[in-house]
N, C-alpha and C positions, 0 to 999 in steps of 0.2 A: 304660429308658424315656425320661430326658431324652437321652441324646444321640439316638435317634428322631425326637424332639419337635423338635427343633434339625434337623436333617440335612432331617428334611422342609422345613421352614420354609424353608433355603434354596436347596432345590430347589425348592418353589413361588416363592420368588422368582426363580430362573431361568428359571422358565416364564413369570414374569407378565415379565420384561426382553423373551424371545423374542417374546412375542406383545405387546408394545410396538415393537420394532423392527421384526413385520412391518407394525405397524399405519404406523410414520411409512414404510417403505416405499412402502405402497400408498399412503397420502396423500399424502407432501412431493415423492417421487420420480415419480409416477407409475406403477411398473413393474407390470407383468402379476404375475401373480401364482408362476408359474415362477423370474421372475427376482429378485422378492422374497423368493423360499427359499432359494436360490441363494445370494443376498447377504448371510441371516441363518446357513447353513449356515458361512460361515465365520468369523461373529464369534461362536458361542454356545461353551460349555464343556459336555463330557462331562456329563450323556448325551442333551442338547438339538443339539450338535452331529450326534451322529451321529442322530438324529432327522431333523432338517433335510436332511441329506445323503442320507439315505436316501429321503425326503421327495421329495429331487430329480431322484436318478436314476429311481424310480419313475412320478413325472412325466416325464420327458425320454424313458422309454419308448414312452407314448402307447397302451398295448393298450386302451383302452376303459375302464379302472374308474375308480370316480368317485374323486371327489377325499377323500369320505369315508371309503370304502374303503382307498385307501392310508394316509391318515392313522390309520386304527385300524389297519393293517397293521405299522406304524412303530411308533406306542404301545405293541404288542404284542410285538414285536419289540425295542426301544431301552427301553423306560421299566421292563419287565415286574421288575425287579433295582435299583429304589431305594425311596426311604423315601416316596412317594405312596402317598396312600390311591387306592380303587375310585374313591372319593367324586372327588379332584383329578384321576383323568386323565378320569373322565366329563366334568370341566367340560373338560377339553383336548380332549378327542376332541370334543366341542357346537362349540368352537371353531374346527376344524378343517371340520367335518363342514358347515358352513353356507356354509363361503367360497367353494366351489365354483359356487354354485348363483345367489351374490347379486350385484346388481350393486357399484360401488368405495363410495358411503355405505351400503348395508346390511352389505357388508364390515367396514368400520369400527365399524358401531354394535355387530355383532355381537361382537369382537374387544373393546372396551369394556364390555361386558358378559362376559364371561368375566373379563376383567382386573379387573372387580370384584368377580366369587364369588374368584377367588384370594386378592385381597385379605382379604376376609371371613374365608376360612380360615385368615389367617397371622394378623389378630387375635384369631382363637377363640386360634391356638398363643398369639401373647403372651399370653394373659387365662391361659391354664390352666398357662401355665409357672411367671407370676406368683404364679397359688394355691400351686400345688406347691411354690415355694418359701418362702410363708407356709409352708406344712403343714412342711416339711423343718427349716426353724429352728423353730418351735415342738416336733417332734418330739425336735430337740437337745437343745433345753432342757429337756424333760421326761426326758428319758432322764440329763441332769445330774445334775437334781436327785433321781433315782433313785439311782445311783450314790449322791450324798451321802449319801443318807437309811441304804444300805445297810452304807455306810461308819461309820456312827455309830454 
């Protein structure tokens, strides 16, 4: 269970980096939004990588689906085989699903607001890693002074 606990954690931090970087993207850079996946496609790590790439060629085909559409197509696809909960790619896919539609400051705000339920979720993980490890050493030590008492 902890190394789950762990593994997810820093795959939602991977996720909250990507959807940081397309955020300064679309802000600092100005670029469309194509060529902001484009550009995060090549600095993310497995399995955000292949997300983005796939992201792009999807995009660069142009058949008409929305941009939400691909994006759950990819999540579906790329994410379906890691340690994410329903819960964390729901908030990715909201993430995804909205940029299509808004202009570059709703973009943003939106992309900010995902990047804050992430966050949320990686401090429930610290809060409950933390107990667990309360619980785990005091379990030690009961199980000790078990031992002792048996021993006597």
């Amino acid at each position: 269970m902890g190394v789950s606990w762990k593994r997810r954690y820093v795959q939602l931090g991977q996720m909250q980096r990507s959807l940081r970087m397309l955020h300064g993207e679309i802000r600092y850079t100005g670029a469309e939004l194509p060529e902001a996946i484009d550009q995060i496609a090549l600095r993310q790590e497995k399995p955000f990588s292949d997300f983005y790439h796939g992201l792009s060629e999807q995009m660069r085909r142009m058949d008409g689906q929305s941009l939400k559409t691909l994006w759950q197509t990819e999540i579906e696809k790329c994410l379906n085989n890691t340690y994410l909960t329903k819960e964390d790619k729901q908030i990715f896919l909201e993430s995804g699903s909205q940029l299509g539609y808004l202009d570059r400051q709703m973009q943003l705000s939106s992309l900010e607001a995902c990047m804050a339920q992430i966050e949320d979720n990686q401090n429930m993980i610290r809060k409950n890693m933390k107990e667990k490890q309360k619980l785990s050493v005091a379990l030690g030590l009961l199980s000790g002074f078990f031992i002792i008492i048996l021993l006597i």
